[in-house]
Structure formats: structure tokens, C-alpha cells
C-alpha positions as a Markdown table, in Angstrom:
| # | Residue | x | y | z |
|---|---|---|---|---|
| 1 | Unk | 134.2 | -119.7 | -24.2 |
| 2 | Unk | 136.5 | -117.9 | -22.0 |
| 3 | Unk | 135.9 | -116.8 | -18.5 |
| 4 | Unk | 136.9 | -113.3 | -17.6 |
| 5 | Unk | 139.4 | -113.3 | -14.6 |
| 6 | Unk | 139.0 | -109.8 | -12.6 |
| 7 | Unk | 142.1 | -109.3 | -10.4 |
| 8 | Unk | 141.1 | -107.9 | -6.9 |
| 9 | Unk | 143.6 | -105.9 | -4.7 |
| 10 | Unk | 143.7 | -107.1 | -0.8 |
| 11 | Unk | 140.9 | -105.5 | 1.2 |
| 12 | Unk | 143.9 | -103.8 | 3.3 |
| 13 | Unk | 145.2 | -102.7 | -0.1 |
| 14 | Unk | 142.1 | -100.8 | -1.2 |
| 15 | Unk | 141.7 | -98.8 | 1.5 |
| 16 | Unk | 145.0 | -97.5 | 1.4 |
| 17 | Unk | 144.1 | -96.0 | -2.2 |
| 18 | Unk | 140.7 | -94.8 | -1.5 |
| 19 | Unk | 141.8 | -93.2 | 1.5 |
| 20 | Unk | 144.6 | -91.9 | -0.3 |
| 21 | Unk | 142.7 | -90.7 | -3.1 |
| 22 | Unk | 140.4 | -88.9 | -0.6 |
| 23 | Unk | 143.8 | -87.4 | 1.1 |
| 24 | Unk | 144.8 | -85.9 | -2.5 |
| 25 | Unk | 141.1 | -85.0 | -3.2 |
| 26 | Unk | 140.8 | -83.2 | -0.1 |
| 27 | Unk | 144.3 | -81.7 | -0.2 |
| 28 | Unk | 143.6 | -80.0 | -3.6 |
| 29 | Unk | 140.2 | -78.9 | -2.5 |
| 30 | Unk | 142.3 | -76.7 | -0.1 |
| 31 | Unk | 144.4 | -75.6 | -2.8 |
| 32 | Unk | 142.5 | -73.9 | -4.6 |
| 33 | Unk | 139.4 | -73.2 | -2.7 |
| 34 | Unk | 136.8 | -74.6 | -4.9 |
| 35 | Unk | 134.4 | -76.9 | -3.4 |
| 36 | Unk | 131.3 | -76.5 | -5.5 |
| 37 | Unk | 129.9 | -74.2 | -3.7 |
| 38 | Unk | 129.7 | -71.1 | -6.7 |
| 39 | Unk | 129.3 | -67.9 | -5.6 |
| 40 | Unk | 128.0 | -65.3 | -7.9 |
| 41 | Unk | 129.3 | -61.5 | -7.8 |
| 42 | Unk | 127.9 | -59.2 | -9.9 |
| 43 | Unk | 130.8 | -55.5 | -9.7 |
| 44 | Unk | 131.0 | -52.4 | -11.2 |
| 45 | Unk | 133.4 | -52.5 | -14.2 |
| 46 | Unk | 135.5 | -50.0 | -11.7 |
| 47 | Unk | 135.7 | -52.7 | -9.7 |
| 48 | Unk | 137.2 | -55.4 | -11.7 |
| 49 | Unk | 141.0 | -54.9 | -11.2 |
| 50 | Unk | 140.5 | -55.0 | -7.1 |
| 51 | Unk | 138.1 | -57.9 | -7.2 |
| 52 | Unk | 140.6 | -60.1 | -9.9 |
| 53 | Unk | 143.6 | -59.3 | -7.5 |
| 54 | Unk | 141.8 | -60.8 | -4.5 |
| 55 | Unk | 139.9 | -63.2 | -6.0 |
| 56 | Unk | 142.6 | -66.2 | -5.7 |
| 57 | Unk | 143.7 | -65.6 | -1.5 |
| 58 | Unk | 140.0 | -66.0 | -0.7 |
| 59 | Unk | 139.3 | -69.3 | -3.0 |
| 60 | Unk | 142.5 | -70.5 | -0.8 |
| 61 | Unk | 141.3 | -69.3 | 2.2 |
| 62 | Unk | 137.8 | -70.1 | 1.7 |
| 63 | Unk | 135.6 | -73.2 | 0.3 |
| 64 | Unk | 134.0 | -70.7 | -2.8 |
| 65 | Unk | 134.3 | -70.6 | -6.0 |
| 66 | Unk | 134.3 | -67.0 | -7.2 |
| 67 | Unk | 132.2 | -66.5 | -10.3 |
| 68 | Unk | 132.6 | -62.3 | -11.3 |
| 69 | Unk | 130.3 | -60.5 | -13.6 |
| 70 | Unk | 131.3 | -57.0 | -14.5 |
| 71 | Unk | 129.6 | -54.2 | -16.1 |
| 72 | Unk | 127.9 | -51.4 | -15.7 |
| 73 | Unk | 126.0 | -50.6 | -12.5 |
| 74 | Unk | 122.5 | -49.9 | -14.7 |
| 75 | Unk | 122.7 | -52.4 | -16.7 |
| 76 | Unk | 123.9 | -55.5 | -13.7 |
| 77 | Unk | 120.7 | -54.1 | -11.6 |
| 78 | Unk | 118.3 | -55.2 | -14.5 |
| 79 | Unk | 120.2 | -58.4 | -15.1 |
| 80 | Unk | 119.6 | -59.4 | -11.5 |
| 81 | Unk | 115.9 | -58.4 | -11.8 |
| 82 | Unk | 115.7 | -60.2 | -14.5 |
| 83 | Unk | 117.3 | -63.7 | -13.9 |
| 84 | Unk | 117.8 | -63.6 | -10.3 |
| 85 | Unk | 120.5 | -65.5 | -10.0 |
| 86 | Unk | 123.8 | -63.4 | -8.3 |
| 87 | Unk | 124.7 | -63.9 | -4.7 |
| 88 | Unk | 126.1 | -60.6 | -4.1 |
| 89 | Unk | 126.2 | -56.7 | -5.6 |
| 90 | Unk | 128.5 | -54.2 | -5.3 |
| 91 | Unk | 127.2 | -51.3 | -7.3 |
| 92 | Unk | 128.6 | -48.2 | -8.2 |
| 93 | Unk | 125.5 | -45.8 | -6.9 |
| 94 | Unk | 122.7 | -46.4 | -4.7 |
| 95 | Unk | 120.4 | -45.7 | -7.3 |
| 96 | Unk | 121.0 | -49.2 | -9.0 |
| 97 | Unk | 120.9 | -51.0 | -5.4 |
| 98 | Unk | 117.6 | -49.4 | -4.6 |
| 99 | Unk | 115.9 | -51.0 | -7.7 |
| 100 | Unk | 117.0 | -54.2 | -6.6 |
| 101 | Unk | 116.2 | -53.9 | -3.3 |
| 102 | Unk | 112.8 | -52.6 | -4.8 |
| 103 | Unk | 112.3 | -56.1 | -6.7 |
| 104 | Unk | 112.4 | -57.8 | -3.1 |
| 105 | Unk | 116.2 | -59.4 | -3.5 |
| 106 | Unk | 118.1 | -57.6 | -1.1 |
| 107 | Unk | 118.8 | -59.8 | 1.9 |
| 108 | Unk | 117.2 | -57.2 | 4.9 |
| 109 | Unk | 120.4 | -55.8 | 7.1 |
| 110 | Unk | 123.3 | -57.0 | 4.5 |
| 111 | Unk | 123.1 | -53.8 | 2.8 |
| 112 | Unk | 126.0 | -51.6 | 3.8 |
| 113 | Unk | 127.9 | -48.4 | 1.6 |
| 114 | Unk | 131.4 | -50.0 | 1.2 |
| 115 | Unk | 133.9 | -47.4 | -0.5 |
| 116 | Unk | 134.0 | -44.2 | -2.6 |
| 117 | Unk | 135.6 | -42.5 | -5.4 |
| 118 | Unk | 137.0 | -39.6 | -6.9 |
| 119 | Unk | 136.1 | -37.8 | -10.3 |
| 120 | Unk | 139.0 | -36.9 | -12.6 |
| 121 | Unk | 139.1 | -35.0 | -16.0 |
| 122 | Unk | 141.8 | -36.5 | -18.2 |
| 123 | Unk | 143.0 | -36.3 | -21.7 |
| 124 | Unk | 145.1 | -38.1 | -24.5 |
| 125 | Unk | 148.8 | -38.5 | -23.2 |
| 126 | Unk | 149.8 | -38.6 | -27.0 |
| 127 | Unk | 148.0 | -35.2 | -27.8 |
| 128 | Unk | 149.4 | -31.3 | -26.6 |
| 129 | Unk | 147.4 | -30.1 | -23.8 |
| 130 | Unk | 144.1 | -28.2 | -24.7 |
| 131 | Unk | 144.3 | -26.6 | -20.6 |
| 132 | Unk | 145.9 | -23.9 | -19.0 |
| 133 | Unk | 147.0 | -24.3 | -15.5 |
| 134 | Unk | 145.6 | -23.7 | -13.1 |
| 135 | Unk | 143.0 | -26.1 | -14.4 |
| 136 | Unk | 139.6 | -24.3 | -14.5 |
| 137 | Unk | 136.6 | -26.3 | -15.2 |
| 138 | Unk | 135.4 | -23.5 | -17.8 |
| 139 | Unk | 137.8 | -24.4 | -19.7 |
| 140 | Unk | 135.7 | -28.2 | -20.9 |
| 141 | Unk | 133.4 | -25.4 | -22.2 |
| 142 | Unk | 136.2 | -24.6 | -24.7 |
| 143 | Unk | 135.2 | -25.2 | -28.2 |
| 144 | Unk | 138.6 | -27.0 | -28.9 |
| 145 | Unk | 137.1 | -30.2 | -26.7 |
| 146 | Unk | 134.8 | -31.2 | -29.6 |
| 147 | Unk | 134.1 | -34.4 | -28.0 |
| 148 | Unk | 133.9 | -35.2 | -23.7 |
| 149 | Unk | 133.5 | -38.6 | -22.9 |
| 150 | Unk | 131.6 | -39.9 | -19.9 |
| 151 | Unk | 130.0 | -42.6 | -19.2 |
| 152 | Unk | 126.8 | -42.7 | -20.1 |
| 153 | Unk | 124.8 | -40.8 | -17.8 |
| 154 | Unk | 121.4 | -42.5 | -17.6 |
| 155 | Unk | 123.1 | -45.7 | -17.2 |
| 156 | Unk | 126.3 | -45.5 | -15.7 |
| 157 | Unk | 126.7 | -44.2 | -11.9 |
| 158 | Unk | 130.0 | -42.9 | -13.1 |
| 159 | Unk | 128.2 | -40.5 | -16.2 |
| 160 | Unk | 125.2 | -39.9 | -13.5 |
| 161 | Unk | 128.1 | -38.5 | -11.1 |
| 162 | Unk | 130.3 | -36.7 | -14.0 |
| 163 | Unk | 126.9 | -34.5 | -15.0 |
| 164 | Unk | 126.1 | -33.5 | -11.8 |
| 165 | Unk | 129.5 | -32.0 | -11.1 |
| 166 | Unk | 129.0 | -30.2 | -14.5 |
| 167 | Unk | 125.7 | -29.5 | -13.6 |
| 168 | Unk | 127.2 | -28.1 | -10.1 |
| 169 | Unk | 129.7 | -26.1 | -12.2 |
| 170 | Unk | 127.4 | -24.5 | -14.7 |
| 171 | Unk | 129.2 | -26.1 | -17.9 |
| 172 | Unk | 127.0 | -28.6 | -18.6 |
| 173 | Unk | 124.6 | -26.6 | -21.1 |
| 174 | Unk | 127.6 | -25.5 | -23.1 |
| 175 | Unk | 128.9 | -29.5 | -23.1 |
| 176 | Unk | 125.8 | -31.6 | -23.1 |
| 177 | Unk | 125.6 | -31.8 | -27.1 |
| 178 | Unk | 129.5 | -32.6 | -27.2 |
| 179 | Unk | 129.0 | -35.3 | -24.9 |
| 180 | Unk | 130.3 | -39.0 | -26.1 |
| 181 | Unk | 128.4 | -41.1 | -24.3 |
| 182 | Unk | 130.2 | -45.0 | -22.9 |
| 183 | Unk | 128.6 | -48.2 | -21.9 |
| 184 | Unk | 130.8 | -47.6 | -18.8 |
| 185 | Unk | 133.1 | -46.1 | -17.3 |
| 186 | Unk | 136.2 | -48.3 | -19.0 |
| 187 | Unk | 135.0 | -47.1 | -22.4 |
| 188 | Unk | 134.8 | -43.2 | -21.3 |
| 189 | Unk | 138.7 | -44.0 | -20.5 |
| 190 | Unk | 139.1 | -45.8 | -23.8 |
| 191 | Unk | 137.7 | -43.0 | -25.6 |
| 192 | Unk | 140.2 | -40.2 | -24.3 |
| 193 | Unk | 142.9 | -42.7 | -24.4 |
| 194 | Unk | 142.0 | -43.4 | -28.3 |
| 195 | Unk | 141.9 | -39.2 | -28.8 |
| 196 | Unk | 138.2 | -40.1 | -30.6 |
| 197 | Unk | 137.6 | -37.8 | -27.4 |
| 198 | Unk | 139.6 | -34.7 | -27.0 |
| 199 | Unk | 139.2 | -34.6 | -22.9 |
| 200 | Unk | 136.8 | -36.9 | -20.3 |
| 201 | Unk | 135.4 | -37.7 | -17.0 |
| 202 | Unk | 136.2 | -40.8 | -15.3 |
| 203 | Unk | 136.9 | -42.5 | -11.7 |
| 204 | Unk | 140.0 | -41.7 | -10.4 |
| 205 | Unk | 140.6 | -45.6 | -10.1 |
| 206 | Unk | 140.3 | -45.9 | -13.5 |
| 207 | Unk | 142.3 | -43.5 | -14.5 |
| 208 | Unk | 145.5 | -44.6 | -13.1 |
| 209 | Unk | 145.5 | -47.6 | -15.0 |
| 210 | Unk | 146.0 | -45.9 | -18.2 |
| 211 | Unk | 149.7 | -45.5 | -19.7 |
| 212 | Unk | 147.7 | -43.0 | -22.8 |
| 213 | Unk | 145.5 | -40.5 | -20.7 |
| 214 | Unk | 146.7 | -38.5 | -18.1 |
| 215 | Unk | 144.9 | -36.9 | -15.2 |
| 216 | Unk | 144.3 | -33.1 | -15.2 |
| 217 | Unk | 142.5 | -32.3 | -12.5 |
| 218 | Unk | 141.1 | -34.0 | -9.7 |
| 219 | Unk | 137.8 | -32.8 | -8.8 |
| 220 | Unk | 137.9 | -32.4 | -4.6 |
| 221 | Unk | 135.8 | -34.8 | -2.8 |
| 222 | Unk | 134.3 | -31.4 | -1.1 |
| 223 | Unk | 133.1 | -30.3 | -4.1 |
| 224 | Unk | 131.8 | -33.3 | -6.5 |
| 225 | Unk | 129.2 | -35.6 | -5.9 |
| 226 | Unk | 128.7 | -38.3 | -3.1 |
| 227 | Unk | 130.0 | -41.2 | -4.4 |
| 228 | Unk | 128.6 | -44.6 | -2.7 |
| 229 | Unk | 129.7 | -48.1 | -3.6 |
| 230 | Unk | 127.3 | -50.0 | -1.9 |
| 231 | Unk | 127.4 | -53.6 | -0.9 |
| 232 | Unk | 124.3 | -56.2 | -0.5 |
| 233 | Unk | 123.6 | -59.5 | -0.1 |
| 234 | Unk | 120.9 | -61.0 | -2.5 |
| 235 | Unk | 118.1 | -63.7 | -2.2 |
| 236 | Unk | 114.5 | -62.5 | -2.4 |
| 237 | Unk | 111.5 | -65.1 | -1.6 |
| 238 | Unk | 113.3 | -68.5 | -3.3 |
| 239 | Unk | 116.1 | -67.4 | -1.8 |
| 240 | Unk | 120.0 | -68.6 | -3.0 |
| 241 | Unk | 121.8 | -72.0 | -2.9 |
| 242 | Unk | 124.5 | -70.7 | -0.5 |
| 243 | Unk | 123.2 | -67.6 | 1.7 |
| 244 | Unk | 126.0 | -68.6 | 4.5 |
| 245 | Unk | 129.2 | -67.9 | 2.1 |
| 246 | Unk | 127.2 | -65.1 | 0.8 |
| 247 | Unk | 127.3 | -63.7 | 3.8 |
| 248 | Unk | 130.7 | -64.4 | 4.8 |
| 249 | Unk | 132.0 | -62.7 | 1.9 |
| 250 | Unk | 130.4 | -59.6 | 1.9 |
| 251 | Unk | 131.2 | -59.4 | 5.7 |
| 252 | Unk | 134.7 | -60.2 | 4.6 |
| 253 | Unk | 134.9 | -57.4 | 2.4 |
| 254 | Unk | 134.2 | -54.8 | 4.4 |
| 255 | Unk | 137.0 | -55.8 | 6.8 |
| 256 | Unk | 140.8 | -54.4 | 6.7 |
| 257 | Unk | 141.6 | -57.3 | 4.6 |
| 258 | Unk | 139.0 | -57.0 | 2.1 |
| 259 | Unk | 139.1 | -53.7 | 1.5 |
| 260 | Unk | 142.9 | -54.0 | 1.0 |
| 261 | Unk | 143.1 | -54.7 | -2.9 |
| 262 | Unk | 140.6 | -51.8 | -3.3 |
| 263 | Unk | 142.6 | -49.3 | -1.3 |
| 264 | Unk | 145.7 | -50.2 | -3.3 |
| 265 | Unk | 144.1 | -49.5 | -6.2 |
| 266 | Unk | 143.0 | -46.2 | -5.0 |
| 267 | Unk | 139.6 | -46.7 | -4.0 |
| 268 | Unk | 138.8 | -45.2 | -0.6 |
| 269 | Unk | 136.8 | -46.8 | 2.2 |
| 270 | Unk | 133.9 | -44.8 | 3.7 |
| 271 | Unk | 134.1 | -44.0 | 7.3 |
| 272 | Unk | 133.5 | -47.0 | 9.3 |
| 273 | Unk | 130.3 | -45.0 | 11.1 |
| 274 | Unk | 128.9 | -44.4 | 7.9 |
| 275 | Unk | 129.7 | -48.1 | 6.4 |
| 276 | Unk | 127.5 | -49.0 | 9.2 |
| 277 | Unk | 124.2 | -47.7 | 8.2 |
């Protein structure tokens, strides 16, 4: 029968390697900002590009893990209804914040209108112009633009905004039945960019992302709809695993800093009076 013989460092010996195990352990927890603590962000599809760009500075910076779901502003409000389980909500329209805030989830006095927007009307790059300039807004009512994509506009704060300008302009019962509806905003783009839709109605932001639409006119901010991105902090009566870096973050965002990789993408930050309220 053979005995097993276990070979033991020095006492001295092990401490150096657990407390040089805990060095590199704690050294790469700086690195990349990831501590377990999972914060959950549920954005606007508009708001993706910003978000991703910023996402790995404040896991450095800060002991989060940033966990992103994008989609539509309609259909992220009855996900978070529903499951309960995102830590902060930056919607595309107050609409879809109030029926949050309805269910009870909105932490009371995190709620704050972060940035705006701008409406464009674009068309396929690859495809000769269907408008005369200077761009008038009758001209959507042409019967060359078969198909106008927008978002969709029960839905989607971005269709919800694109029908009231038409609405505003007296087109819309002259479009309405040539209206191609998208889940969101990013397939509205896709739409016009394909040439499945001959001219559309999307966020400015979006907009410029595109190599295959271009823009045709911009709608002045004067004259479309108020555009609100607002900003809350979630919990409701169980409340959230980590309120704290919940909190920190959303206060974060609305700082010079945060609102950085949303102004470079052309997003445009409310007036600090009116982010306030």
C-alpha cells in the first residue's frame, strides 16, 4: 500500500502567492471594470452607437458591468413591466417612461429628460432624386413615393414623432396608406437605404450613419415635434440588487462627460434648466 506524500510550500512561501494572486485579481478587476456587480440598461435602438462607444471608459472607471438591451422604446417599456428586471431606461418619448413609472418602477426623483433629436426625411443614395429643391414637404404627397418608411407609429417614439409632423403639415391623409411601417427606427433607415421604400422619416442620428441614404431635409426643431429622451432610474417595491451604481450612472450621464459620446454622434442635450425637472 502506498502512502501519498503531499508536498507543502513554506508558510512564508504561500502567502507570497495568495497575496500575489489577490494583487493580479485585483489588478485585472481594475482593468476592465467588472466586479459582479451587473447593471442592466435597457436604450432606444437610436441610442445604441453612443452607449457602445462609452460603454468600455466607464467599466474602467467604474466597478459595473454594463449589460445593454436595445430596441424599441414601446416595446422595452412592456419588457420591463413584464420581468422587472433593468436597472436603468433611457427611452425615446415620455410616453413609454410614463407606463413604467405607472407600473410603480420608477425610482421617485431619478427621472430627468436627458437629450433630443432632430427629424430628417431621407432617400436611397443609389436612386435619382424624386425632390425638387427647395425641399417642400408636399412633395412626400407625390405619387412617385409609393412607399414612406417610418417607424412604426403606435410603437415607436420615432413613427409617433414622424406622424405628427405630417399630421402638423397636412400630408398625412394623402401618405398614411403608403406608409411602411418598422419595428424601429433602424429598420425605417434600412428600408430607404434597401430602396424597398422610395423616401423616409428617421432621427437625424440615425441618419448619419448611413453610407446608402442621404438626408433631404432636416425638419427645424421650431417646427417638429418635442422630442424628449428621458432618463430614469428603476426599482419599484422589491427593489434592484444595485440601486447605488444605478444611481451613479444615470447621474453620470447627464454630466459633460456622459453626454459626450451622444453629442458626438449628433444627439443634442436639453437645456440644463429643463434636464432638471
Amino acid at each position: 500500500m502506498f502512502a501519498i506524500v503531499r508536498r507543502t510550500r513554506p508558510a512564508w512561501l504561500a502567502c507570497v502567492v495568495v497575496a500575489s494572486s489577490c494583487s493580479r485579481a485585483a489588478d485585472s478587476t481594475a482593468a476592465t471594470g467588472a466586479a459582479g456587480v451587473e447593471l442592466v440598461v435597457y436604450a432606444a435602438t437610436s441610442t445604441r452607437d453612443a452607449f457602445q462607444a462609452l460603454e468600455a471608459d466607464y467599466e474602467r472607471s467604474h466597478a459595473v458591468d454594463l449589460v445593454f438591451n436595445f430596441g424599441s422604446s414601446g416595446d422595452l417599456a412592456k419588457q420591463i413591466v413584464a420581468a422587472r428586471k433593468a436597472d436603468v431606461f433611457l427611452s425615446a418619448g415620455e410616453k413609454e417612461l410614463d407606463e413604467v413609472a405607472a407600473a410603480g418602477l420608477v425610482i421617485e426623483g431619478t427621472r430627468r429628460p436627458l437629450l433630443t433629436n432632430q427629424l430628417v426625411v431621407i432617400e436611397p443614395s443609389a436612386l435619382e432624386s424624386l425632390f425638387t429643391e427647395p425641399f417642400e414637404p408636399a412633395q412626400l404627397a407625390d405619387a412617385r413615393v409609393e412607399h414612406l418608411s417610418l417607424a412604426h407609429t403606435e410603437t415607436v417614439p420615432a413613427g409617433r414623432y414622424a406622424k405628427a409632423w405630417l399630421e402638423k403639415i397636412g400630408v398625412w391623409p394623402q401618405v398614411a396608406s403608403r406608409v411602411v411601417p418598422g419595428v424601429d427606427v433602424r429598420a425605417a433607415l434600412a428600408a430607404v437605404e434597401s430602396g424597398a421604400a422610395r423616401a423616409g422619416l428617421v432621427y437625424r442620428t440615425d441618419a448619419a450613419l448611413s453610407k446608402r441614404a442621404r438626408i433631404v431635409f432636416a425638419v427645424p426643431l421650431a417646427q417638429g415635434p418635442r422630442i424628449v429622451y428621458p432618463l430614469a432610474v428603476l426599482g419599484g417595491p422589491a427593489g434592484r440588487p444595485h440601486e447605488a451604481e444605478a444611481l451613479a450612472f444615470a447621474a453620470w450621464l447627464a454630466t459633460s462627460d456622459g453626454l459626450a459620446s451622444f453629442e458626438a454622434r449628433g444627439f443634442l442635450p436639453l437645456a440644463a434648466s429643463e434636464r432638471a425637472k
